[in-house]
C-alpha positions in Angstrom: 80.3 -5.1 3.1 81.9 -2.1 4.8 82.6 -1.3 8.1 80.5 0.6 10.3 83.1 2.4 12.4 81.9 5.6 14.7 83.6 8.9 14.2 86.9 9.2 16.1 86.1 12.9 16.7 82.8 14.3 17.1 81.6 17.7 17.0 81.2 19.9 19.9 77.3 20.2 19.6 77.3 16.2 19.9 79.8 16.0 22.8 78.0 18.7 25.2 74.7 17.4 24.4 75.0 13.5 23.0 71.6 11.9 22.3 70.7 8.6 20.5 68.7 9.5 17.3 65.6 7.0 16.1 65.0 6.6 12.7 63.4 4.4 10.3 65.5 3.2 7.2 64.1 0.5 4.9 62.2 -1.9 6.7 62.8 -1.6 10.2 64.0 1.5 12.9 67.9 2.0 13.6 69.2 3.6 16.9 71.9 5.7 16.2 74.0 6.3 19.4 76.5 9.3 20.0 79.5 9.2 17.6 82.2 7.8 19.6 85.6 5.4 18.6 84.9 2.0 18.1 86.8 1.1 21.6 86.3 0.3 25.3 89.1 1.0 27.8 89.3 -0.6 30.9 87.1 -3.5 29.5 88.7 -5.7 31.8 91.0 -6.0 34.6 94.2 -8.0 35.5 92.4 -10.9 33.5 94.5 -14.3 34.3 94.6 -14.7 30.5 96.0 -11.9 28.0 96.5 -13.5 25.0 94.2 -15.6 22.3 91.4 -13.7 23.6 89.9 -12.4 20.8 86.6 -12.9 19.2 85.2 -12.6 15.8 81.8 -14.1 14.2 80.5 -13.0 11.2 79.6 -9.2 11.1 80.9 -9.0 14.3 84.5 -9.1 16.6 86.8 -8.0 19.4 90.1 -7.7 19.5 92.1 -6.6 22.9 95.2 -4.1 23.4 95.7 -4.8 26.5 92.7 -3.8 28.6 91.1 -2.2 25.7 88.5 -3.9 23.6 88.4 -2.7 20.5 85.3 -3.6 18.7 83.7 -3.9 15.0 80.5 -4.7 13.8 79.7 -4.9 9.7 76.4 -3.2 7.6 74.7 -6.0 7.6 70.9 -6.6 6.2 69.5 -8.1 9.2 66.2 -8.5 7.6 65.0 -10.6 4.7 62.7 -8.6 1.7 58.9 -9.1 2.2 58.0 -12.4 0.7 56.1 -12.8 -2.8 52.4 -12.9 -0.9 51.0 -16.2 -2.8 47.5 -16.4 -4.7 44.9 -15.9 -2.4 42.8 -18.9 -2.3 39.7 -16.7 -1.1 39.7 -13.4 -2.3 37.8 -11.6 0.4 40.5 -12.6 2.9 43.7 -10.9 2.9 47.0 -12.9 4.3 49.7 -10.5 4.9 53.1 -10.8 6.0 52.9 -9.3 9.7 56.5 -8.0 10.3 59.8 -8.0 8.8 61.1 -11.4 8.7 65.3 -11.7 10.2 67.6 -13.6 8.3 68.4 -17.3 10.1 71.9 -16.0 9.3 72.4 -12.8 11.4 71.0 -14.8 14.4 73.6 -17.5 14.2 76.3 -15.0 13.9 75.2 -13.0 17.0 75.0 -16.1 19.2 77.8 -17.6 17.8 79.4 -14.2 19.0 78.4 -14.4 22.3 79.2 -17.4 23.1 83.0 -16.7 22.0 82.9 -14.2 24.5 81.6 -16.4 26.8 84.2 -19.1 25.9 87.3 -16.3 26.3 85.3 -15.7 29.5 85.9 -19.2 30.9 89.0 -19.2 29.3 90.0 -16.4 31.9 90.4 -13.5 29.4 87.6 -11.4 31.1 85.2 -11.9 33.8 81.8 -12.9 33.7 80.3 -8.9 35.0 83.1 -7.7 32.6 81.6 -9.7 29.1 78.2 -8.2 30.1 79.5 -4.8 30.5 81.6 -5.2 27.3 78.1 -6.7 25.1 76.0 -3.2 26.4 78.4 -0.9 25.8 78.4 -2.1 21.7 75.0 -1.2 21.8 76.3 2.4 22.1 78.6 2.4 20.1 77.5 1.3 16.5 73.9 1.6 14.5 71.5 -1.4 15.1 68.4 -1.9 14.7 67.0 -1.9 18.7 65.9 -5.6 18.1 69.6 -6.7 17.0 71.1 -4.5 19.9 68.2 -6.6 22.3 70.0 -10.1 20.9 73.4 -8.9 21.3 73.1 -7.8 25.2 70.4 -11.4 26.1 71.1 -13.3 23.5 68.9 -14.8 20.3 66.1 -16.1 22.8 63.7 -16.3 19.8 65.8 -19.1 18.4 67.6 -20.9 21.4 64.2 -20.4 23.5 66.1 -19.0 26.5 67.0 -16.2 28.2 70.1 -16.3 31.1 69.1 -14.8 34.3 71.7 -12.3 36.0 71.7 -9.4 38.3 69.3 -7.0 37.6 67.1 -9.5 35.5 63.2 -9.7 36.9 60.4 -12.5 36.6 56.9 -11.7 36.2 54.7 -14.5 37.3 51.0 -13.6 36.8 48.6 -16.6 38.3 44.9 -16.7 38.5 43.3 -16.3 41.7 39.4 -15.8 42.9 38.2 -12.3 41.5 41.4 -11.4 39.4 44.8 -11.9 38.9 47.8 -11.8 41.3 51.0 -10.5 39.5 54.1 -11.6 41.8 57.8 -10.2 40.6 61.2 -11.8 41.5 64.6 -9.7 41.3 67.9 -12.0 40.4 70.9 -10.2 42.2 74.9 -11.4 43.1 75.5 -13.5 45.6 78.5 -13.7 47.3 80.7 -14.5 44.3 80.2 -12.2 41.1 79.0 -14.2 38.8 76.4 -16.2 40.5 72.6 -15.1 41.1 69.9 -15.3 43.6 66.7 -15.1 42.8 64.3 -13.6 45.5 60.8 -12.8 45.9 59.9 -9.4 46.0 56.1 -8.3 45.4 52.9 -10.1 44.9 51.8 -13.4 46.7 54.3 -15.6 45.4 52.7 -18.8 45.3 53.3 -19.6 41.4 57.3 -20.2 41.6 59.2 -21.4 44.4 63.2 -21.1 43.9 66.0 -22.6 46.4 67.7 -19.5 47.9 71.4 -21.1 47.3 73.5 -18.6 44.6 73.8 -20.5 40.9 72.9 -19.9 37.1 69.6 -19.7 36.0 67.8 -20.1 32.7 64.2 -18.8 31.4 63.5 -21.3 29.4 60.0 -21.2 27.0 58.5 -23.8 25.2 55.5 -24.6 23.2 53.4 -27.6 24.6 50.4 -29.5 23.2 49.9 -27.0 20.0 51.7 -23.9 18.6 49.8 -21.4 20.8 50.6 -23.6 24.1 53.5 -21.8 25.3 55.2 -23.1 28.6 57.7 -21.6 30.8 60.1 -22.9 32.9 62.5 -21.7 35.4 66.0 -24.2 34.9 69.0 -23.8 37.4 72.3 -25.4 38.5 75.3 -24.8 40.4 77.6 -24.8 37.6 77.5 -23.1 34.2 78.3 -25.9 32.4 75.9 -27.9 34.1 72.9 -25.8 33.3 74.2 -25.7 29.7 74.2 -29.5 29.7 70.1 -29.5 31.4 69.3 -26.8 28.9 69.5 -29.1 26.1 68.6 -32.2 27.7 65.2 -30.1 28.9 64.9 -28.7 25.5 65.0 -32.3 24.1 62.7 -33.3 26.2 60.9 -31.0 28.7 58.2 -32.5 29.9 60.4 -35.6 30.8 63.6 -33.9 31.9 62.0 -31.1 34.1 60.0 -34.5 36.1 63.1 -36.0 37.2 66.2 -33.6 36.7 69.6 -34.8 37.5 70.7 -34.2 41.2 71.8 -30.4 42.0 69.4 -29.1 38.5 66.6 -27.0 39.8 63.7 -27.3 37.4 60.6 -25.6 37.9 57.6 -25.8 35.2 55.0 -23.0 35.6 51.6 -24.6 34.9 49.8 -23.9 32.0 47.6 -21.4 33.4 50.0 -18.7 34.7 51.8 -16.5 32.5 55.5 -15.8 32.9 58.1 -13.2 31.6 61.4 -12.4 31.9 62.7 -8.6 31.7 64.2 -5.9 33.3 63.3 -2.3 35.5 62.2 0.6 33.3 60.8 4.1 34.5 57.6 5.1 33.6 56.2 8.7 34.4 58.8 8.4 37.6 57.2 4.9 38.5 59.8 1.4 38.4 58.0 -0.3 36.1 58.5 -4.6 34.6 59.3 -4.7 30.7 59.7 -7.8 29.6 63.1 -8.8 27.1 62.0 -7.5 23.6 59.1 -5.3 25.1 58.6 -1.7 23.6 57.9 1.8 24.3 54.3 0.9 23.5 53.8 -2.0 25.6 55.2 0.3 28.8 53.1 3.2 28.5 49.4 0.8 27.8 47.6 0.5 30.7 46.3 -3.1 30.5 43.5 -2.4 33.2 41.9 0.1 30.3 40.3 -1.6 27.0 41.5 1.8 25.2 44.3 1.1 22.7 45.2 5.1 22.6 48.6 5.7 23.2 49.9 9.3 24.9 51.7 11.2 23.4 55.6 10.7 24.5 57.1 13.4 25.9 60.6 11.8 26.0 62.8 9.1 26.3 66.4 8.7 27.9 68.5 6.0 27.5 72.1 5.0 29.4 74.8 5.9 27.7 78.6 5.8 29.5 76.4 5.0 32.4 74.6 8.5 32.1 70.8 8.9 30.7 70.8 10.7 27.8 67.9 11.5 25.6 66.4 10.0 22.4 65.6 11.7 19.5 62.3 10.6 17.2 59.9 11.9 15.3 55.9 10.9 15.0 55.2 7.4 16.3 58.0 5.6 15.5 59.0 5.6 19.2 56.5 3.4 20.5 58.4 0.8 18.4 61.5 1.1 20.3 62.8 -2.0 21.8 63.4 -1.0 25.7 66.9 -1.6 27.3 67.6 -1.9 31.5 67.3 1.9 32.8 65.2 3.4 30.1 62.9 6.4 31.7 60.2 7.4 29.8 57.6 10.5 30.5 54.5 11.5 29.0 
């Protein structure tokens, strides 16, 4: 293993103009951002706690001087090798492996990462906006692949089967109704203390998902119910963080059960089977705010799903935050309609 560290001094061409750079390598894409130093000042402020706040898991770790995080991350192979296909017992149909598959390994360490961070968090070392912050702004520092960067800033939801709900998070809720489909959308934001959420209505009809107005910590939970292509959201709340990490895995035990009679001050809301529900974030699309949903790509946001086409246009560019600032990406041919999108990503065509 070595150290991916980013260059302490960049050249001039890269500081007047800094851009991310797309590329593939090996089996999967990697999003180079600007070269910068491996370091975050003012991560935090006047925290309570100063000392044994440090993190480290795996590939990845944080270590504080003073206000400034200073931050590593390993190479790591993130992905496992394509699988020996076996004997096909019918040769006139072809089984194929349909992605790259990611090591059980690299997920474990990237959650177990984050919730050290979270831990230091309670533990008063930073607050709860400040960890957030602190988990984007590794994304622009070091090389991942955008799918590893995705898991870093939300967390592993395609192993713990969740996805935290915070400001600037979004719920699409898209429920049959005569002659079509209504598509409703519901924007998280602070309440009056920081770290705590309402979740409001915003568009659509609304009739799919009630929530209780009072501030708290809510959960996207999915599920698979009857078979394996039964999926099943729910919406999973409580006053208390350590509450709603208790109901998550009671409900995940159990979720038909737990979400029928939750303990008292637990929200739990099941969306029925036939309406379809995403979690995600605000994109820009041709100047338009526009849902992606956690994990969605460059591909997904620019296909119109009124039109049966599958023709994508040709991008004309894509800008991504950086230091708060959008700043372009750099690709070539079609490999950015693979992209993983991030909150604020603008893309025009």
């Amino acid at each position: 293993m070595r150290w991916i560290l980013a260059l302490s001094i960049c050249a001039l061409a890269a500081c007047r103009h800094p851009a991310y750079t797309l590329a593939r390598q090996g089996r999967t894409q990697i999003l180079t951002p600007p070269p910068t130093k491996p370091e975050i000042k003012g991560a935090r402020q006047h925290p309570p706690k100063t000392s044994g706040c440090d993190v480290a898991s795996g590939p990845f770790s944080l270590t504080w001087r003073g206000n400034t995080a200073l931050v590593a991350a390993k190479a790591e192979e993130y992905y496992a090798p394509p699988a020996e296909q076996p004997a096909q017992p019918n040769p006139t149909v072809a089984i194929q492996e349909t992605g790259p598959r990611m090591y059980a390994d690299s997920l474990a360490d990237i959650e177990k990462f984050r919730d050290g961070i979270a831990a230091k968090q309670e533990a008063g070392c930073l607050r709860v906006d400040e960890s957030a912050r602190l988990r984007q702004r590794m994304t622009e520092i070091f090389p991942f692949p955008p799918q590893i960067a995705t898991y870093l800033r939300f967390g592993t939801y395609t192993q713990t089967g969740f996805v935290d709900l915070n400001a600037g998070s979004l719920l699409s809720v898209m429920s049959p109704i005569e002659g079509g489909f209504d598509i409703s959308i519901y924007a998280a934001s602070n309440g009056a203390e920081s770290d705590r959420v309402r979740i409001t209505h915003v568009s659509g009809m609304g009739k799919a998902l009630t929530v209780p107005e009072s501030t708290g910590y809510f959960r996207y939970l999915y599920w698979t119910g009857a078979s394996p292509h039964n999926f099943r959201a729910t919406i999973l709340g409580a006053g208390e963080r350590a509450t709603l990490r208790q109901a998550t895995a009671k409900f995940l035990d159990d979720p038909e059960g737990y979400c029928a009679k939750p303990e008292a001050g637990v929200f739990c809301e099941m969306i029925a089977p036939s309406v379809g529900m995403n979690a995600g974030f605000s994109v820009r699309v041709k100047g338009r705010e526009t849902f992606s949903r956690v994990g969605g790509t460059v591909g997904e946001a620019v296909t119109d799903p009124a039109s049966h086409s599958r023709t994508l246009p040709k991008i004309a560019s894509v800008r991504r935050l950086y230091h708060g600032k959008l700043v372009p990406v750099k690709f070539e041919g079609n490999e950015i309609f693979g992209l993983v999108l991030m909150p604020g990503d603008e893309i025009t065509y």
